[in-house]
N, C-alpha and C positions, 0 to 999 in steps of 0.2 A: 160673615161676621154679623154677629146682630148684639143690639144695646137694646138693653129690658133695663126700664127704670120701674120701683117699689119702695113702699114704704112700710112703718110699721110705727106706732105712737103708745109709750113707755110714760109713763108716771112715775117722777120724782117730786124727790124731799127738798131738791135745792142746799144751799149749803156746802157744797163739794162732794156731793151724792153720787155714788160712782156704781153705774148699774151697767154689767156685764148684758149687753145685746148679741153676745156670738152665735147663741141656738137659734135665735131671732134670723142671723143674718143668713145662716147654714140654709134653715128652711126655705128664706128665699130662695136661695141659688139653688135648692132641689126643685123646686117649683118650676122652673122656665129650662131646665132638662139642658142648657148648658154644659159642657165637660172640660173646658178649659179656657181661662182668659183671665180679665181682670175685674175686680169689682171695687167700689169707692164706696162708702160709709159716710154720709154727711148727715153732720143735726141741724137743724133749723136755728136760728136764732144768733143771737152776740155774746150769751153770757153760758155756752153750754158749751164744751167740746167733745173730742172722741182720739183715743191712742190705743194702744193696747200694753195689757201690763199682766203681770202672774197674780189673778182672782184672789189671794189670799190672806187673812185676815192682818196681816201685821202690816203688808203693803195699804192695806186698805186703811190703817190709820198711819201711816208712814207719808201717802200723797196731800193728804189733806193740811195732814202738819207743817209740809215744804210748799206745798202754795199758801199755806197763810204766812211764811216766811220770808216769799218771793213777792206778793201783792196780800198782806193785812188787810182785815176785814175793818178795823177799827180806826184808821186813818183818814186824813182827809182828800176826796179827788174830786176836779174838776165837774166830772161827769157828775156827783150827788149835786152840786152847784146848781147847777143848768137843770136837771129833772129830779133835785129832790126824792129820789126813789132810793138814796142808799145802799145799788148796787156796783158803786164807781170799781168797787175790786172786782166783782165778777165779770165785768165787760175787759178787764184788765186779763185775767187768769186765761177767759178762755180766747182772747186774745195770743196772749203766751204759747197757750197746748194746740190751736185751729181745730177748725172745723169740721176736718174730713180724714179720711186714713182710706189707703188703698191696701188692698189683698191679693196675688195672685190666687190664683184656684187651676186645678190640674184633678183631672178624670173626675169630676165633680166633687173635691174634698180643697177645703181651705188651707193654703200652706202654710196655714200658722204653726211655731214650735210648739214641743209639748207643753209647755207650761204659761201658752201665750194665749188671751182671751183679749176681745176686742171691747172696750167700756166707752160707754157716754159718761162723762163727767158732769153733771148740773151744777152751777158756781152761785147761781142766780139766790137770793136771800130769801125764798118762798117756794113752797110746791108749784111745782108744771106739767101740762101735758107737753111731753117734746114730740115732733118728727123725727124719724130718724129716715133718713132717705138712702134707698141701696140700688145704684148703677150699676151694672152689670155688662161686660163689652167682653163677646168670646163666642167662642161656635161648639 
């Protein structure tokens, strides 16, 4: 059994910026010649997350719409209080969605469904360079 940890660092819009990392994560896992196990998908940070959802344009303005419904951009939270930064919803959101998302993988192909792609969500009110960090545990 062996754990190969990697990364890979993605540039967003912030915002609820939802950038499909799956070809990203794929290639990892070709790279360290693994054939079956588990991998985990975490981004760095408090105002980013990662799930997976079907790439496509109406979802893609369908998530955005229901977390700003779930945590409002335009309200008042403790957190802008305390650090005046005005990101009290994004610490909230990707709170909500977390940080990481695991995958099996089997003969070296991700078992995702067909219409299932792995997204970092950026929540945060400004562009970022994010991490995205991919663990890797299988033989």
């Amino acid at each position: 059994m062996k754990i190969i940890t990697d990364s890979v660092t993605i540039s967003t819009q912030g915002n609820t910026d939802i950038i499909d990392v799956t070809d990203e994560v794929k290639d990892l896992l070709d790279k360290t010649g693994l054939t079956q196990g588990n991998l985990t998908v975490f981004v760095s940070g408090s105002t980013a997350g990662v799930t997976s959802i079907e790439y496509e344009p109406g979802l893609l303005k369908d998530l955005p719409e229901a977390f700003e419904r779930f945590a409002p951009a335009g309200i008042s939270y403790h957190h802008n209080a305390t650090w005046g930064d005005g990101n009290g919803h994004a610490h909230v959101r990707a709170a909500l969605l977390g940080s990481s998302f695991t995958v099996p993988f089997k003969n070296g192909n991700l078992l995702l469904g067909t219409w299932q792609q792995i997204v970092v969500i950026d929540f945060d009110n400004r562009p970022r360079e994010r991490s995205v960090v991919v663990q890797m545990i299988g033989e």
